[in-house]
N, C-alpha and C positions, 0 to 999 in steps of 0.2 A: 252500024257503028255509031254512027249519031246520035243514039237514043242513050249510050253509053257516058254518066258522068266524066267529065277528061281526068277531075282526080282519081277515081275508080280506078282508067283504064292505065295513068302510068304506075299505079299500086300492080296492077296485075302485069302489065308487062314486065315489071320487074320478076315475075314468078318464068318467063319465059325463057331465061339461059344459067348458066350456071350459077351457083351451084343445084340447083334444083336436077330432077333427074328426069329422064325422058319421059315418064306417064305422066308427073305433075304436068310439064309442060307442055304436053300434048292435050291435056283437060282444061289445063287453064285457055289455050290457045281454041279449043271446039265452046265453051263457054262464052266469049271475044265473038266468036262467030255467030253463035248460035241462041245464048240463052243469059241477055244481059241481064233479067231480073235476079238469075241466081248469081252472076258475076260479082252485080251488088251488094246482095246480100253476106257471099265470101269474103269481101275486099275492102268492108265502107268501117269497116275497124278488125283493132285487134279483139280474138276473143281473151275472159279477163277472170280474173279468180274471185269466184260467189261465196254467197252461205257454204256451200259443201263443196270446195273446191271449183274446179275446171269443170264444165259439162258442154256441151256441144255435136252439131250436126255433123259425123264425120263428110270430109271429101276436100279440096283444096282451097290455100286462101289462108290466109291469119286468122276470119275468124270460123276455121273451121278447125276441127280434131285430123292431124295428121301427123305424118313422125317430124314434119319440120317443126310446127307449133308446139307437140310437147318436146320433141329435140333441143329447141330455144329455150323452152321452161325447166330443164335438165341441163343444161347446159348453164344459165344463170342460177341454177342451186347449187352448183358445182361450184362456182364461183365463191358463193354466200358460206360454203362449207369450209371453202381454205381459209376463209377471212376471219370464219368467227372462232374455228377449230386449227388453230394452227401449232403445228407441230405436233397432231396427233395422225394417230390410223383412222383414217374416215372407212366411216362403212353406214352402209343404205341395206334394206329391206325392201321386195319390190313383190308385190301380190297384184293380178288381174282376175278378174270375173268374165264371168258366161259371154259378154258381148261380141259383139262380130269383130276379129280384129284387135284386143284386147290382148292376145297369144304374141302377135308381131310386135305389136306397140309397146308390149312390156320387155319384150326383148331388146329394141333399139333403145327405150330407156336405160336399159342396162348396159348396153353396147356405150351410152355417152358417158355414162358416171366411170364405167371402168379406163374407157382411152385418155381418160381426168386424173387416173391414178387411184379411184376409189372402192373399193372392196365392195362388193356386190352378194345378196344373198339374195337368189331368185328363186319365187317358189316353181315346183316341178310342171303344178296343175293349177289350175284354177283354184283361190282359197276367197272367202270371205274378210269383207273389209275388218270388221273387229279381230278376225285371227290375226291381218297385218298390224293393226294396232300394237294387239297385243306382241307381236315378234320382234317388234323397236326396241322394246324396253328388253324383253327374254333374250334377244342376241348385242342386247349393250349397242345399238346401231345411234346412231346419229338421225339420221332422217329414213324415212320411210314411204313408199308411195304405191297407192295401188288405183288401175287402169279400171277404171268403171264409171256408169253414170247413173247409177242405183235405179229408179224407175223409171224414166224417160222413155220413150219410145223408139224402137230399135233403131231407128238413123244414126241415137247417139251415141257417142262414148264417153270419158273424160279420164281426170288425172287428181285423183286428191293426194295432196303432203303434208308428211305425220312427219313432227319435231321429236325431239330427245327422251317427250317426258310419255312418248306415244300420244299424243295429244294433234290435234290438223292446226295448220298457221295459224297463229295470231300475232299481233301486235310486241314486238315492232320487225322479228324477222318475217312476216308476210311482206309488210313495207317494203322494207330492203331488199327482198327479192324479185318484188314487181318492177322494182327501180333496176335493178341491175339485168332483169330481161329486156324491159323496152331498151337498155342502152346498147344490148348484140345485136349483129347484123348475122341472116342466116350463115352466113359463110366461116362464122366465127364457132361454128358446133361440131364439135369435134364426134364424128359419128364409128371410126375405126378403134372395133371392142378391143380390150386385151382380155383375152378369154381367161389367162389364169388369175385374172381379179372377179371372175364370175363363179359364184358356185351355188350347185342347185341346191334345193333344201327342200325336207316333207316331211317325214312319219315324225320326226323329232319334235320339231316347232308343235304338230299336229294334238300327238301324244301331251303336250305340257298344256296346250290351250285348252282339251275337255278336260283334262285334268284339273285343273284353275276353275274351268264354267260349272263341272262340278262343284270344287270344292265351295263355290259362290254362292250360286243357286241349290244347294241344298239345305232344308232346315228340319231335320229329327221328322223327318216323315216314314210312319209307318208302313212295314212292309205293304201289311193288310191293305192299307189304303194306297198306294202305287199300285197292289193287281187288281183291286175295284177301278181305275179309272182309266176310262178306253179315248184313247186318242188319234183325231185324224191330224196330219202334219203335211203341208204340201210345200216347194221349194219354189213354186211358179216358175218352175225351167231354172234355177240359179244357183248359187253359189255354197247356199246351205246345207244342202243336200251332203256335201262333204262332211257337214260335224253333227248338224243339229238332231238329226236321229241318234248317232254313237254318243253325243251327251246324254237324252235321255236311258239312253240302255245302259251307261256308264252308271248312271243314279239309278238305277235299278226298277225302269219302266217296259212292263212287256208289251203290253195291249196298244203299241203305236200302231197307228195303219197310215200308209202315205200314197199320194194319189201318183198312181205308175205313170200315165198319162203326160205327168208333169216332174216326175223324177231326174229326168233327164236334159242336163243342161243343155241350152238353146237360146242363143242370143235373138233368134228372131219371135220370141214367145207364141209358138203356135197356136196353143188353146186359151188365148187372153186379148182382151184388148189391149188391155194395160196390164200391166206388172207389178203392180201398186196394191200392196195390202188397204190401203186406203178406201179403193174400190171396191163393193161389193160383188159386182161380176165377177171381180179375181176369183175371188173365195167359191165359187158356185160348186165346182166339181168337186172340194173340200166339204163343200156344204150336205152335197148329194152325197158323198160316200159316208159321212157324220149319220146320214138318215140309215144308212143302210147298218151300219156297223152298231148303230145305235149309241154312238159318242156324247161323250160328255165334253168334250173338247176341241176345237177347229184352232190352229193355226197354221196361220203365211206368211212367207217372207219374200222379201223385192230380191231381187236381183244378186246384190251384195251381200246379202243377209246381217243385215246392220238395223231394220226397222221389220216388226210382226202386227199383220190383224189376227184380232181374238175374238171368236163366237163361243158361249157358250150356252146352256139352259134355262130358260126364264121359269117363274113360277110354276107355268103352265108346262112345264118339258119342250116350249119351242125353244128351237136351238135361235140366238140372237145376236146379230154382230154388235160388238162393243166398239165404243171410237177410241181415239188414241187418249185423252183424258180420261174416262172411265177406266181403263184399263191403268194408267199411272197411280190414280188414287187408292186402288186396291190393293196396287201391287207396295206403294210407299207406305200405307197403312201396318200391311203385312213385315213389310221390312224393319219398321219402326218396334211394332209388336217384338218381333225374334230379338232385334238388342236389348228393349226392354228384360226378355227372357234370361238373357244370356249376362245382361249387367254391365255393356256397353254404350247405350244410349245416356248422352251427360251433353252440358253447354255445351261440348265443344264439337257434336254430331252433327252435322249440317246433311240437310236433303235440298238439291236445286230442280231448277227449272226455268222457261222461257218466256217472258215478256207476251207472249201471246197463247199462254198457256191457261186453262183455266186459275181462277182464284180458288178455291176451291182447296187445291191444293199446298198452298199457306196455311191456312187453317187447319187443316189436320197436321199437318208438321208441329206447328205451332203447340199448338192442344198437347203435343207429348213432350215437350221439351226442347226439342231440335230446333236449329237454325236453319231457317228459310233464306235461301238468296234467287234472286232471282237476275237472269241473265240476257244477253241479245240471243234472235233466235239462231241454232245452230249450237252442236256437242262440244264445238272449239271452244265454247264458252264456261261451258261448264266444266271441260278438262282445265283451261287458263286458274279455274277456282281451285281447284283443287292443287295444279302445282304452285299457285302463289300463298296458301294457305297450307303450310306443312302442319302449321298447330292443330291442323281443326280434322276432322274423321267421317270422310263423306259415307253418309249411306247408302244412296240411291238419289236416282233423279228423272226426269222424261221430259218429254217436247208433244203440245198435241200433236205432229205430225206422225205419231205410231213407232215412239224410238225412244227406249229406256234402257239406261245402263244400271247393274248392281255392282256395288264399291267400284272402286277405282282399281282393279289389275286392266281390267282394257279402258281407254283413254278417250273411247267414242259409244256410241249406244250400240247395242251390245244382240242382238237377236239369238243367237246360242243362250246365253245365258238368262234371259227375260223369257225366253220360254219353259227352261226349265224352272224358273220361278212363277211362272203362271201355273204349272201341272202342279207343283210342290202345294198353291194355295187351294186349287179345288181341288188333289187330293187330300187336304186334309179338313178346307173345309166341308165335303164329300163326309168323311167321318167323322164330323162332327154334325150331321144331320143335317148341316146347313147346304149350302154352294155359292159359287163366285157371283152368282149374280145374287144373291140375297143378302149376299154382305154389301156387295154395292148401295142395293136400296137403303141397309142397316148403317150405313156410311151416309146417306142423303139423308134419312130424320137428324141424325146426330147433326151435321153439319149445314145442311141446307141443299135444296135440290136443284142442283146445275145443269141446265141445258147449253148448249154449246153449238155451233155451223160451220164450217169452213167453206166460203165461197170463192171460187179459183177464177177469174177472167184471162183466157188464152188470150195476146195481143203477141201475133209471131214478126219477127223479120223488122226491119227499119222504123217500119210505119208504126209498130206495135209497142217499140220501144220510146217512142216520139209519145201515145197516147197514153201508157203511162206514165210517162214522165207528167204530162198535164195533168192527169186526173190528182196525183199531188198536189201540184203546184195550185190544183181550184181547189180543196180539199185546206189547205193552208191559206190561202189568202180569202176565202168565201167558206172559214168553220162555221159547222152547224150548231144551231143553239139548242137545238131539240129534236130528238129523235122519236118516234113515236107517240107523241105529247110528255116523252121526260124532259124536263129539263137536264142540261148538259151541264153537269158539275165541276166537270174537269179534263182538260187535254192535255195530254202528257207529246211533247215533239221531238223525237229522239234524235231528230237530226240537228236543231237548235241546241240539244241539252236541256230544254222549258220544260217545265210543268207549269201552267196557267190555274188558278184556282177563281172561277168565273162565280164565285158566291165571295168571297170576301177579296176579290181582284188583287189577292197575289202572290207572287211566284215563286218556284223554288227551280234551284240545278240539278240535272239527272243525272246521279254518282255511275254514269254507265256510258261505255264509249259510242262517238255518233256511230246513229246509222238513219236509212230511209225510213221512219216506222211513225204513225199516227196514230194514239189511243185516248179514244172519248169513252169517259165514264158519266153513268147517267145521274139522278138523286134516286132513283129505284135498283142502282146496283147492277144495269147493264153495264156491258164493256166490248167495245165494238173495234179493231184494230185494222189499220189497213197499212199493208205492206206488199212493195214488188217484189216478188222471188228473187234469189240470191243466185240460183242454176234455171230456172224453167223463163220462157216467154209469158207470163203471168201478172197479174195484183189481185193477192187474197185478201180478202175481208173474212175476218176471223168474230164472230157473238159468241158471247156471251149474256144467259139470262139468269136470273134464281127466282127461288121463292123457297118461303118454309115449307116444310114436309111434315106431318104432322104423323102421320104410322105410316108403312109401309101398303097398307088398303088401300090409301088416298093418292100411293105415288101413278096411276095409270089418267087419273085425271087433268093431276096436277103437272104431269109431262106433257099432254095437251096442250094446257093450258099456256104451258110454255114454247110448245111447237108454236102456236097461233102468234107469240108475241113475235117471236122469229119470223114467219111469213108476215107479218107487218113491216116488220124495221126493214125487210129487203126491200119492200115495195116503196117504206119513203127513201131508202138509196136507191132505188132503180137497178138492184139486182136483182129481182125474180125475172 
């Protein structure tokens, strides 16, 4: 008991009598007894809304995932709904995915919104996060929320909330609802459903969203070239598996193969470490069945089916994972191309993207006309573009993290439809003699050849959060002047709102709301960004390298070349 902070333990005692119910309190009270580090870790704050919503270790405790914590969080949205919609019919959207406990959780979500008076449409089965997206806006709903915590490891779960435009919080009703959750006390969560404000929902909503991912991701692709290209598609146990095939079959693709092994949703992801397109292991049994089937094409998606990795064929016919910027550049390339075709692409077309995104990506936008914005990281951001910008006509956009939306009908990134626009480009550039990855290269002479990293440091629980928080704060107060003998040109501080310009010393404001983010650009056109996760226990370091590309012969070297710069700049951060 002693080893037990005293704040901690009257935080948890309070979890010991009503209203909480006999397993909480029975957990919380063997915890007390038995296992203060994790007492600590449940009870030394509340958990708090990230980059991608709510995400967390489920089990007891504020800062855990449990029906009190999102009860509370449902409970203060309820609130924020009367206040901001009054005198109207409230109605919500409520989708879960694959996780453990996702089925109950989305239910008691539903059980608080309706004992609040609020119309409920809950889906039957498990749906993917952009089909919720998408259903905000297609059922006229107010808000919308769906139970998941996209690739985290199975411990987790969480709670993301989609506003009016389908779009996840932002500024200022985020604010106002953080505010008005810390100010309930649990006892104030009205958990007794009125079942006839709940009503299930499926093939309908289902039926309009391929409909839509169709009508999105298609562009005048030939029959011939849709039954030349053979595809493997795997779900990683998740949520996709619901549409992402019946999209492609909808646009008229036969040759899909999907790995059975992994068809079947499974919050405990059996055949993975991770669940994370990001991951190459995910991809492996995708990878193997590609060899066998002899594909031209490998995609994955997480959990939710909101973010896909993409393998495809290199010069050589090896099959080759592509990262989450290579894949945006081809795909906004191609999207910019078809309005060009079509006689839609003018000033007021804009393509977005994230502050920690390649640059790369500007540049091509740019080059055709379009307007470039660029956002914080996170799809909240680049929905907030697009509903505050009625005049303007998004075309696409992406995040290196493996997550691209086409046009704006869904409000977040989009995996149904970003894959049928991946098949649409290498089938056609398939029949055009070309393929996806040779327009990539064809993409690097033109523009320049970007190499890119994402380096993730795990820091879990108290202590982890303590260590990143310093690695800022020395990072800020002890900025580097030089990064692998570049000189440092410029640091951008998003949390200040500064840009420092360290060659003619001085400054400008960042037209872009704060957040935690640090990015140093070199005088050789690195770009190195460090940022703590918005959902994961982490601080990623994001490079960026270039160099000119002179033909497509020269690009096997001159990615080398830029691997090696890469394995330097880590090692004067003391990341390798």
């Amino acid at each position: 008991m002693s080893r037990i902070k005293p704040e901690i333990l009257t935080k948890a005692k309070a979890w010991l009598s009503h209203p909480f119910d006999k397993e909480t309190r029975e957990r919380v009270q063997y915890l007390i007894d038995n296992n203060p580090i994790e007492l600590e870790e449940s009870f030394y704050k509340n958990t708090s809304f990230g980059t991608g919503g709510m995400r967390d270790i489920m089990g007891v405790g504020p800062n855990r995932i449990n029906k009190y914590t999102l009860g509370k969080n449902t409970q203060g949205i309820s609130n924020i709904l009367k206040q901001e919609f009054k005198g109207e019919d409230l109605k919500v959207v409520i989708a879960y995915d694959c996780r453990k406990n996702s089925r109950q959780l989305a239910q008691i979500v539903a059980n608080v919104f309706s004992a609040n008076g609020i119309k409920v449409f809950l889906f039957s089965d498990l749906r993917s996060t952009p089909e919720l997206s998408f259903a905000v806006k297609y059922l006229d709903c107010h808000c919308g929320i769906v139970l998941t915590a996209s690739h985290n490891p199975p411990e987790y779960n969480g709670y993301k909330v989609y506003w009016q435009d389908g779009g996840q919080l932002v500024p200022p009703q985020d604010n106002m609802i953080i505010q008005e959750i810390e100010k309930l006390e649990y006892n104030e969560i009205k958990f007794e459903a009125n079942k006839d404000l709940i009503e299930v929902i499926d093939e309908k909503v289902d039926n309009a969203f391929i409909e839509a991912s169709v009508k999105n991701g298609s562009f005048d692709t030939s029959s011939s070239a849709k039954d030349n290209l053979k595809i493997v598609f795997t779900s990683l146990h998740g949520t996709s598996s619901t549409v992402n095939p019946q999209v492609l079959a909808k646009a008229g693709y036969k040759n899909v193969f999907t790995v059975k092994e992994q068809d079947e949703p499974d919050g405990n992801f059996p055949t993975v470490k991770s669940p994370n397109p990001e991951e190459p292991e995910a991809l492996k049994m995708a990878m193997d069945l590609a060899e066998e089937k002899d594909a031209d094409i490998v995609i994955g998606t997480d959990p939710d089916g909101d973010r896909l990795g993409i393998a495809v064929r290199d010069l050589n016919n090896n099959l080759i994972l592509l990262n989450g910027n290579q894949t945006m550049v081809v795909m906004t390339w191609f999207l910019l191309e078809q309005w060009k075709k079509e006689g839609k692409l003018n000033k007021n077309s804009f393509v977005a993207s994230t502050i920690v995104s390649t640059p790369m990506l500007k540049n091509i936008t740019e080059n055709s006309g379009a307007q470039y914005h660029e956002v914080l990281t996170g799809f909240k951001w680049i929905a907030k573009l697009i509903k505050d910008h009625p005049e303007l006509d998004f075309v696409g956009g992406g995040e290196e993290s493996f997550g691209y939306m086409v046009g704006d009908f869904v409000r977040d990134k989009d995996a149904a439809t970003a894959t049928l626009l991946a098949c649409e480009i290498a089938a056609q550039m398939g029949a055009e003699g070309s393929s996806f990855y040779k327009k990539l290269l064809e993409l690097y002479t033109e523009y320049g050849l970007y190499r890119e990293e994402l380096i993730s440091l795990v820091k879990k629980g108290m202590d982890g959060e303590s260590q990143i928080k310093q690695m800022m704060v020395d990072l800020r107060e002890n900025p580097l002047s030089e990064i692998n003998g570049e000189k440092i040109v410029l640091i951008e501080d998003y949390q200040s709102s500064e840009a420092k310009n360290l060659q003619d010393h001085t400054k400008h404001t960042l037209d872009i709301p704060k957040s935690n983010v640090l990015i140093y650009y070199t005088e050789e056109g690195t770009k190195i960004a460090a940022r703590p996760s918005g959902t994961e226990p982490k601080i990623k370091f994001y490079i960026s390298v270039n160099s000119e590309l002179k033909s497509i012969e020269e690009f096997e070297d001159a990615s080398e070349q830029l691997k090696g710069k890469i394995v330097k700049i880590k090692a004067d951060l003391h990341l390798d």
